[in-house]
Structures are given as C-alpha cells and as structure tokens.
C-alpha positions in Angstrom: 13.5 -10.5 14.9 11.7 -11.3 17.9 12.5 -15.3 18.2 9.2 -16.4 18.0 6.9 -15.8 14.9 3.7 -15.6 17.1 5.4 -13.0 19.1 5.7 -11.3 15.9 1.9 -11.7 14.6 0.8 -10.6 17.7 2.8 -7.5 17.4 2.3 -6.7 13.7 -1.4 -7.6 14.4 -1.7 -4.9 17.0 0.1 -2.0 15.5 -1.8 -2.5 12.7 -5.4 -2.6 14.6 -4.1 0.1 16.4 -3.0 1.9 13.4 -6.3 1.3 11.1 -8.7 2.4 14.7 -6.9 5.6 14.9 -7.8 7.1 11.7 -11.4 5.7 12.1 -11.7 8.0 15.0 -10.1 10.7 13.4 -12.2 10.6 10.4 -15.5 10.1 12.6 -15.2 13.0 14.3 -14.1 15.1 12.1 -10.3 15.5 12.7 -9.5 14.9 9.3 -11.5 14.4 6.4 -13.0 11.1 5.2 -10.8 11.6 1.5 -7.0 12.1 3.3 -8.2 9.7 5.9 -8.9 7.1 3.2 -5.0 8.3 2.1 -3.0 7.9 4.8 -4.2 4.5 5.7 -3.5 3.8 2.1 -0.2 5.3 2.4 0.9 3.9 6.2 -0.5 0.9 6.4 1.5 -1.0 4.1 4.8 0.4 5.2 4.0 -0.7 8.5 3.0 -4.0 7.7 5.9 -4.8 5.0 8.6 -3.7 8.0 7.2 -5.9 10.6 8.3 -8.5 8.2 11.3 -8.0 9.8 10.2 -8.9 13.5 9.6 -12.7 12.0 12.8 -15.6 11.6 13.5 -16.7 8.6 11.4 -19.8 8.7 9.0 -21.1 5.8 6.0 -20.7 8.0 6.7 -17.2 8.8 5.0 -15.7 5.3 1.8 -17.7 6.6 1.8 -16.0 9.7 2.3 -12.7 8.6 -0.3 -12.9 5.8 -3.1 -13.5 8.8 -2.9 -10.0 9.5 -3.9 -8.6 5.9 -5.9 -11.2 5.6 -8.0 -10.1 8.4 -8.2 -6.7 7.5 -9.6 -7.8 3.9 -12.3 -9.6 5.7 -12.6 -7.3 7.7 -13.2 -5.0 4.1 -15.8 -7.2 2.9 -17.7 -7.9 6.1 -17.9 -4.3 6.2 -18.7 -3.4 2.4 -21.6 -5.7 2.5 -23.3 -4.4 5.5 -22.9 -7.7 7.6 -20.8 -5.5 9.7 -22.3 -2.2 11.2 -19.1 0.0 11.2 -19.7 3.6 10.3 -16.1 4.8 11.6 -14.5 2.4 9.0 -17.0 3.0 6.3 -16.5 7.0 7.1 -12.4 6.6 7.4 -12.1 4.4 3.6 -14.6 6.0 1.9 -15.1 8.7 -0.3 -18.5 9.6 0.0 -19.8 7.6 2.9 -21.0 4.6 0.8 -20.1 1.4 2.5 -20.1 -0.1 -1.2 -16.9 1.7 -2.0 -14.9 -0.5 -0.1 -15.7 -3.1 -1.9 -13.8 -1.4 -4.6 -10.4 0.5 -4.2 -9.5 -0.7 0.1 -10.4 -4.6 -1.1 -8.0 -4.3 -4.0 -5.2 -2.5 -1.4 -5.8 -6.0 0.8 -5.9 -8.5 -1.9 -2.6 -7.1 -3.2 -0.9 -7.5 0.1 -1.6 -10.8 0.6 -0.8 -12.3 -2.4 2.3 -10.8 -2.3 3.1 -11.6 1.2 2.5 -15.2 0.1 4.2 -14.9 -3.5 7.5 -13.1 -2.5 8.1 -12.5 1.0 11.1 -12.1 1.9 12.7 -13.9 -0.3 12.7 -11.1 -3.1 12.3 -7.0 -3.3 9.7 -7.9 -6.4 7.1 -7.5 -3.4 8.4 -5.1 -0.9 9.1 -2.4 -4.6 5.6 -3.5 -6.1 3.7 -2.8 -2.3 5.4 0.6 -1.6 4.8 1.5 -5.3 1.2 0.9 -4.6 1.4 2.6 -1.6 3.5 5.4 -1.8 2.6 6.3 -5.7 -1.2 6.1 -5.9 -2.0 7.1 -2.5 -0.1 10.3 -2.8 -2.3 10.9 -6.1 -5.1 11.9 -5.0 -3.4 13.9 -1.8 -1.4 16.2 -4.3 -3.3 16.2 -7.7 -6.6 17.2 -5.2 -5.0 20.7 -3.9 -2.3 21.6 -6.9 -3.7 20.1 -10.1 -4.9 22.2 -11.4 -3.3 21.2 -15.4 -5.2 17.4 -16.4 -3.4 15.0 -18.0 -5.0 15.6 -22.0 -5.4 11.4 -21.8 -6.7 11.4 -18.7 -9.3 14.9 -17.4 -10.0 13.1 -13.9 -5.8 12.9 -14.1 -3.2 15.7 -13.1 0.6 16.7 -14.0 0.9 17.2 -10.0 -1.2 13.9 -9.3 1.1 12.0 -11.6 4.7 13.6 -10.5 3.6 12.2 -7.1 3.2 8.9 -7.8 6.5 9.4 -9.6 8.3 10.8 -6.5 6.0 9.2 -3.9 6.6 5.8 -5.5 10.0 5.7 -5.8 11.1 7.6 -2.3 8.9 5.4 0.2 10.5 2.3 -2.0 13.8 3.4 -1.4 13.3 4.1 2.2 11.7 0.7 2.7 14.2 -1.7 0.8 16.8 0.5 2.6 15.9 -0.8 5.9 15.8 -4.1 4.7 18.7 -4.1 3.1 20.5 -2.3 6.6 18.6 -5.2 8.3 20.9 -8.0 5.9 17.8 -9.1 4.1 18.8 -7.8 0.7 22.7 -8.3 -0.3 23.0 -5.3 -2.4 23.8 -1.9 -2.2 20.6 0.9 -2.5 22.5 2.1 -5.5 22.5 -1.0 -7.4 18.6 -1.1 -7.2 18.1 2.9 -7.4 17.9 2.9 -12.0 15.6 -0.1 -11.9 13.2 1.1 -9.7 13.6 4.6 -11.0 11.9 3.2 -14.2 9.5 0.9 -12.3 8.5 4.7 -10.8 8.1 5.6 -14.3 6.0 2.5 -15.6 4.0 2.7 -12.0 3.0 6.7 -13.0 2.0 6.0 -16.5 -0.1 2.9 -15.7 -2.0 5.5 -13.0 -2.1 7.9 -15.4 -4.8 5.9 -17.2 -8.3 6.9 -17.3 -9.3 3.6 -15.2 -11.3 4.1 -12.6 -11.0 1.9 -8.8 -8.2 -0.6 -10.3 -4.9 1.2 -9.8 -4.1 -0.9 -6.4 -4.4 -3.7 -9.2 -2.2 -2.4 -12.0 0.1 -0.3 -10.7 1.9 -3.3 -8.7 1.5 -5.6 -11.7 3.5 -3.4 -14.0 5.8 -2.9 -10.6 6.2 -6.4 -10.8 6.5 -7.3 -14.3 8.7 -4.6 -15.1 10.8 -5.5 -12.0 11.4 -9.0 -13.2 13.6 -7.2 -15.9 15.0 -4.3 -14.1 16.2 -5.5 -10.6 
C-alpha cells in the first residue's frame, strides 16, 4: 500500500498508459505484429491492473478509484472504435485486421469485464481476481498457441484447436495461481494456495470448454461468467 489511494491511481493509471502506449508503438512500426500485439495487451494488462490493487488501503472508496483507470481505457475503446478519435497506433495494436470497428467488439468486452468486477468484488473476494486472470491468461493465450501449433480443430468447433484449448486450460489456471498467490502473500486472502488449487482447477476446465464454443467476439464475456458462477460453488 502506498497510504494514499490517489497516490495509488496515479500510479496504476501511469503503468498502465505506459503499458497500453508501448505496444501501440510496437505494433505501428512493425516490431511485432498487430494479432500478438492485440495478445499481449490482452494477456498483461489485466495482471497489471488487478496487482496494483494492492497499492490502494482498504477503504470503501478505494474500488471507486481504481475502477477510473479501466474505465478510461474503455472510453478510451469506444472513442476510438467509432472514429471520434484518430488513433491508428491503437486501432493497429487491438486489432486484427486494421478495422477500427473491431474494437468495438472483443478489447470493449476485455474493459467492460474489468470494471464491473473491480466494482462487484474487489478485494473483498478471489471471485474477481480468478474470473479476470481466467479471462486473461486463458483466452488470450488461445489464439497465441492454437495460431502456430493447431494444427488438429476441435470437431465442435473448426475455427477451434486442441492446442488453442489446452492453453486456455494451462494459461488460465497458472496466471490465476500466480496472481491470487501474491495476494494471498500480501494477507489479502486467509488461505493457503492449496486450498483454492482443485476449485480453480475445474473453473480452468469450465473456462476452456466455454472457449471452446463456436462463438465468435464474446469469450471476454463468457468465459469470466462461467469463472464466476462456477466459483461461487467451488472456492
């Protein structure tokens, strides 16, 4: 914590400006492609974000705070997506084929999620933090993984892989581990990472076969609902 919750926007805020800017230049000039550019802000940006949780007190106006910052960036998303802002590193960083349109899709989904989250369970429960990295660490590794080894389709799914889908398995379920862990090191969390390891080993499992589905632009919608609804049973 840094004793003072504006301190902490501020901070959170910046990293994650800083953060979202950098792959826009990399992506813009060609550093990395527009596709794993679109993934690794899907990936890191949310791990980020959910950790600088931990920079704000324990205060109930501290959720409100935070939730500026996503908040922003889904503006920020829309703005963007409907042309009112002229931004061709951010269009060429979150899209797939350089239609602006696109983030309107998929990246305002990713934004939406995070702040009704931020709002719904803060700190005050891992329903959030497991559904988030889920989200983040499962579906963005999809498309990472499934692009260069899959090579076998799912038979229920032909835009689908068996490598696409073990990643959001393992993706899923690692980055979730690694982020409650902190939090739980931190004294957030009063359990052990053991006691929370089967629940969200299944929550993996529900999270995979929900992206699994031939549905096209909603999986940062359903794959932290079924995070979420199978977590209020399993953890």
């Amino acid at each position: 914590m840094l004793g003072n919750n504006w301190i902490a926007l501020l901070v959170t805020l910046g990293l994650a400006i800083m953060w979202l800017r950098t792959n826009d230049w990399l992506a813009q000039r060609g550093v990395v492609s527009s596709t794993l550019s679109r993934k690794i802000i899907h990936i890191g940006t949310g791990p980020l974000f959910v950790l600088c949780w931990l920079l704000f007190l324990d205060t109930s106006e501290a959720r409100y705070l935070a939730v500026i910052v996503p908040l922003a960036i889904t503006a920020q998303f829309i703005l963007v997506g409907t042309g009112i802002i002229h931004d061709p590193a951010a269009v060429k960083a979150m899209s797939r084929t350089g239609d602006r349109r696109e983030i309107l899709r998929g990246p305002l989904l990713y934004g939406i999620a995070f702040v009704v989250l931020t709002l719904v369970f803060w700190k005050n429960s891992p329903l959030g933090i497991v559904a988030l990295m889920m989200m983040c660490g499962g579906d963005g590794l999809a498309d990472v993984i499934g692009s260069k080894w899959g090579a076998e389709h799912l038979p229920w799914s032909e835009k689908k892989s068996w490598a696409g889908s073990i990643a959001v398995f393992m993706g899923g379920m690692l980055l979730t581990l690694l982020v409650l862990g902190v939090f739980i090191a931190a004294g957030t969390f009063h359990r052990s990472l053991m006691d929370f390891f089967p629940g969200i080993t299944w929550i993996a499992f529900g999270a995979t076969l929900v992206e699994s589905l031939p549905l096209a632009d909603i999986d940062n919608l359903t794959v932290p609902t079924i995070a979420i609804l199978l977590g209020f049973f399993l953890l």
